[in-house]
C-alpha positions in Angstrom: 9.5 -18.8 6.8 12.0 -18.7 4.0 12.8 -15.0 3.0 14.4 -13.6 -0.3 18.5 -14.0 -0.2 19.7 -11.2 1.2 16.1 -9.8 3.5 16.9 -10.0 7.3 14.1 -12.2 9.2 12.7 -9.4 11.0 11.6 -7.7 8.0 8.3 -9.5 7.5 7.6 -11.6 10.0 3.7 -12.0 9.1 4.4 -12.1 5.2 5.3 -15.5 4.7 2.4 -16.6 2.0 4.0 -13.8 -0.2 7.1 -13.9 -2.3 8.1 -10.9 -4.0 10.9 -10.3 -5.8 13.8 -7.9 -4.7 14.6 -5.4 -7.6 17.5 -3.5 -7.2 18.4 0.0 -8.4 21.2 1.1 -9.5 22.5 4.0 -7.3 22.5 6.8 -8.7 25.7 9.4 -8.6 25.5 12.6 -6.2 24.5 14.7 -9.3 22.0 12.5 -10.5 20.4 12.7 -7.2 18.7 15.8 -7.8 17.0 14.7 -11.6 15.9 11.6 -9.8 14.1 14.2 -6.7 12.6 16.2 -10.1 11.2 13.1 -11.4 8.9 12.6 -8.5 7.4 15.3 -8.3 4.7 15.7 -9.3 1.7 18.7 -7.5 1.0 16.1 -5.0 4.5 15.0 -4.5 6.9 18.7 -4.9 8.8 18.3 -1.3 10.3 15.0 -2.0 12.7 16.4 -4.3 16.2 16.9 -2.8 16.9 19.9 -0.7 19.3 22.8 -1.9 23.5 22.0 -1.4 22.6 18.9 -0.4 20.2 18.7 2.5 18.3 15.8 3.5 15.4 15.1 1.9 12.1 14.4 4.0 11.3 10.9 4.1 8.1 9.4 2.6 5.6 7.7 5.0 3.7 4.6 4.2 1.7 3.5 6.9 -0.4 0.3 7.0 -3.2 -0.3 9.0 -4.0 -2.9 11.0 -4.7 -4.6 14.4 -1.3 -5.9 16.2 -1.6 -9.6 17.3 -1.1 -13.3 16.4 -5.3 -13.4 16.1 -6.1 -11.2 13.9 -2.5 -11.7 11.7 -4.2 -12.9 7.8 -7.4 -11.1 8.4 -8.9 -8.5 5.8 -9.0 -5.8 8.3 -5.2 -6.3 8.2 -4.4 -6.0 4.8 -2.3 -2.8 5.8 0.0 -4.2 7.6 0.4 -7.5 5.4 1.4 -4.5 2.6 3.5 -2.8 4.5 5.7 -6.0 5.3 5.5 -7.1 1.6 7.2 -3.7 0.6 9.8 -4.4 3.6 10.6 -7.9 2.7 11.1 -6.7 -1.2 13.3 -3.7 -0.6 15.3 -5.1 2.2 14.1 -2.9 5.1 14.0 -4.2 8.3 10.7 -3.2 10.8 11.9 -3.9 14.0 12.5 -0.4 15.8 9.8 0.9 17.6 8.9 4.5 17.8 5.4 6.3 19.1 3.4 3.2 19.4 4.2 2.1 16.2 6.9 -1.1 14.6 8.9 1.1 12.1 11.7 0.6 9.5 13.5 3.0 7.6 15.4 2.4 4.1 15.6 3.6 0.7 13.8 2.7 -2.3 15.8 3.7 -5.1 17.7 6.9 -3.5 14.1 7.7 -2.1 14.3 7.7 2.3 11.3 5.9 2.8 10.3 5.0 6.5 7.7 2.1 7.0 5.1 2.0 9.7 2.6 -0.6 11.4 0.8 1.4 14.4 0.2 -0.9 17.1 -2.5 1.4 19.0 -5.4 -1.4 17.3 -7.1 0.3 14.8 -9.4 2.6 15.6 -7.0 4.5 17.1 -3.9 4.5 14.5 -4.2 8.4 14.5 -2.9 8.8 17.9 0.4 6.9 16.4 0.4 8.1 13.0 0.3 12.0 13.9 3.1 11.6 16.5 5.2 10.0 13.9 4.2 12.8 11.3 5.1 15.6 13.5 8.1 14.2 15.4 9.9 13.6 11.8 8.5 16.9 10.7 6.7 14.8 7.3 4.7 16.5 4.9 1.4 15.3 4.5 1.3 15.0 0.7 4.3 12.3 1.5 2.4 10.5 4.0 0.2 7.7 2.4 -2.1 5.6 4.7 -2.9 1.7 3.1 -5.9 0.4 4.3 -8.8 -2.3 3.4 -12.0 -0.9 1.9 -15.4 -2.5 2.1 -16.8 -0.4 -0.6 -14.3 -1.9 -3.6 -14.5 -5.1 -4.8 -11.5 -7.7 -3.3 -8.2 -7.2 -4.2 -9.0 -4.0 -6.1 -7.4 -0.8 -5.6 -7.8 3.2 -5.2 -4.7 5.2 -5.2 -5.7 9.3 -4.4 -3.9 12.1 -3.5 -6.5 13.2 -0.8 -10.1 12.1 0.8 -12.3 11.4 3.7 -12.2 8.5 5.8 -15.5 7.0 4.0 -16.7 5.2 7.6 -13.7 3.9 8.0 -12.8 4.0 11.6 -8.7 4.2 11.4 -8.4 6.6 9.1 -11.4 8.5 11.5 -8.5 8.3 13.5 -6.2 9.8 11.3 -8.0 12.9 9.9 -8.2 13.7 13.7 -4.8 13.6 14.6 -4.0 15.5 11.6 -5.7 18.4 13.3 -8.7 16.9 10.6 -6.6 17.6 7.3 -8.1 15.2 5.0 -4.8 16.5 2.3 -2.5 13.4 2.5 -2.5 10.2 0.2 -3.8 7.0 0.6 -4.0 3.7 -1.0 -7.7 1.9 -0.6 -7.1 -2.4 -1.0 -10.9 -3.7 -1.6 -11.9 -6.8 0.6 -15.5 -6.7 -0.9 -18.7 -6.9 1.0 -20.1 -9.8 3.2 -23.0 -11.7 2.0 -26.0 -13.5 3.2 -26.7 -12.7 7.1 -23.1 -11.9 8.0 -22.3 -9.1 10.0 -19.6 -6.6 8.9 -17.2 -7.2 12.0 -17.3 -10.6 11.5 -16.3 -10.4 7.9 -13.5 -8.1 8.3 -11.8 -10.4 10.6 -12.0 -13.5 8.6 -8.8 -15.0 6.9 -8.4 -15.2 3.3 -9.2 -18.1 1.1 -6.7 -19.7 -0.7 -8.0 -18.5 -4.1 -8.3 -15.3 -2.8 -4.7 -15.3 -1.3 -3.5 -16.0 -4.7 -5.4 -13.1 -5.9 -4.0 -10.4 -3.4 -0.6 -11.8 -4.0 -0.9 -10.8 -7.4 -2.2 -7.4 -5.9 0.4 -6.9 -3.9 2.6 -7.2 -6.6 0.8 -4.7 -8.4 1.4 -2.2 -5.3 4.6 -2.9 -5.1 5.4 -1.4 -8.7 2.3 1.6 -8.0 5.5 2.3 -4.9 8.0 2.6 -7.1 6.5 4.2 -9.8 5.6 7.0 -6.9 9.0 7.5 -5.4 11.4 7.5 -8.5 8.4 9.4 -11.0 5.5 11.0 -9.6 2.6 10.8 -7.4 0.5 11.8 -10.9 1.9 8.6 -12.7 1.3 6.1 -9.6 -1.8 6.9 -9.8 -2.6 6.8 -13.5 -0.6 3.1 -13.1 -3.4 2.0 -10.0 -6.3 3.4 -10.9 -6.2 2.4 -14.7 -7.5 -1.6 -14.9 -5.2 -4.0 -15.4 -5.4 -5.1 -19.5 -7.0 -8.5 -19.9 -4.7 -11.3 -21.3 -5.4 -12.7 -24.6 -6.8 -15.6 -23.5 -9.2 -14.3 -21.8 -10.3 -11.9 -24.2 -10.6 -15.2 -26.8 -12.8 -17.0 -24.2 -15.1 -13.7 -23.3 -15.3 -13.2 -27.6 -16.3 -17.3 -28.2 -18.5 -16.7 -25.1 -20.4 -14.0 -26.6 -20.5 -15.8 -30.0 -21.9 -19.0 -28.4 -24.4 -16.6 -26.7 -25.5 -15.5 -30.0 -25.9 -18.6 -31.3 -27.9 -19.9 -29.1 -30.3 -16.7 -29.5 -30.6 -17.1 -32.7 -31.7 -20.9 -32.8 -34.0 -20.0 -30.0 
């Protein structure tokens, strides 16, 4: 797999149909620090700003979920993980320590300590990983944001919200439990769609992608890669304005969709 110049091998070992691009930030000086804490916080997002004479800030948690393995690597019910190592491969940070069960990198995005984290406990049971790695680092909740495939959006949409329940969803079951069943913490919903016909709802979440809908989640990733950003270095608040609000159609489209409906009208009128 050929990574970005400058992104170790280990950082994304499973995200080699996705090439995103490596933005760098400029570093900020030790006073400017402090503003660039400010600026992300917003009421779901007050303790990431930096500590008083200079203590460490907590790092921010983003935790994909996922079933470890070479079979089920590409699936839909592993679009967590595949996010997680797009974020890692774009900022540079390597996911190769292992720490409670889970494959876990730590970096900054921006001046932002971010740690990254693939729980390898299979899925119904990423709880059991993602509490321990909550409470050993001493994380607050409202900076710990679970990414996980949802059947109830259509593919390759997203949800970003600052709290929920698990909606049937049997990792983030998992969760909620091992967060002594605090439902208070972010997470980031990536729709896979529904299956149709006769097909059965395991089976569906453990196919692979298409190769039109690769392209597609590619150009989702992307998106949640900026909807990252946008929630380290400005605000939970604005992230979530950014994901939630649908993407602008390009003109084109819009021209075909307005001859479409004028051909439509036409032919109603003839008829």
């Amino acid at each position: 797999m050929r990574l970005l110049p400058g992104v170790p091998a280990s950082a994304s070992a499973a995200s080699s149909r996705l090439r995103l691009p490596r933005i760098p930030f400029a570093r900020s000086s030790s006073g400017s620090m402090a503003a660039n804490g400010a600026a992300a916080s917003a009421p779901s997002s007050s303790s990431a700003k930096a500590g008083d004479g200079g203590a460490a800030r907590k790092p921010w948690l983003f935790v994909g979920l996922g079933n470890p393995g070479r079979m089920y690597r590409g699936t839909r019910h592993n679009v967590g993980f595949e996010l997680i190592d797009a974020i890692a491969e774009a900022e540079g940070i390597s996911i190769t320590s292992k720490h409670f069960k889970a494959m876990v990198g730590k970096g900054l995005i921006g001046d932002v300590p971010v740690m990254l984290a693939k729980p390898q406990t299979f899925m119904n049971a990423s709880g059991e990983s993602v509490g321990q790695l909550v409470s050993y680092f001493k994380i607050p909740l409202n900076q710990v944001v679970v990414i996980y495939d949802d059947l109830d959006l259509p593919f390759a949409k997203l949800r970003l919200l600052p709290k929920g329940g698990h909606g049937g969803h049997n990792g983030m079951r998992s969760v909620i439990h091992h967060f002594k069943e605090s439902r208070d913490f972010p997470r980031l919903r990536i729709g896979i769609g529904r299956p149709t016909g006769m097909m059965e709802v395991i089976g569906f979440v453990l196919r692979s992608f298409t190769e039109e809908e690769q392209k597609e989640l590619d150009s989702t990733f992307l998106r949640c890669l900026q909807a990252v950003r946008i929630m380290l270095l400005e605000g939970f608040n604005k992230s979530a304005i950014f994901v939630n609000t649908p993407c602008p159609q390009p003109p084109e489209t819009l021209d075909r969709q307005k001859q479409s409906d004028i051909d439509s009208a036409e032919t109603q009128a003839e008829v």
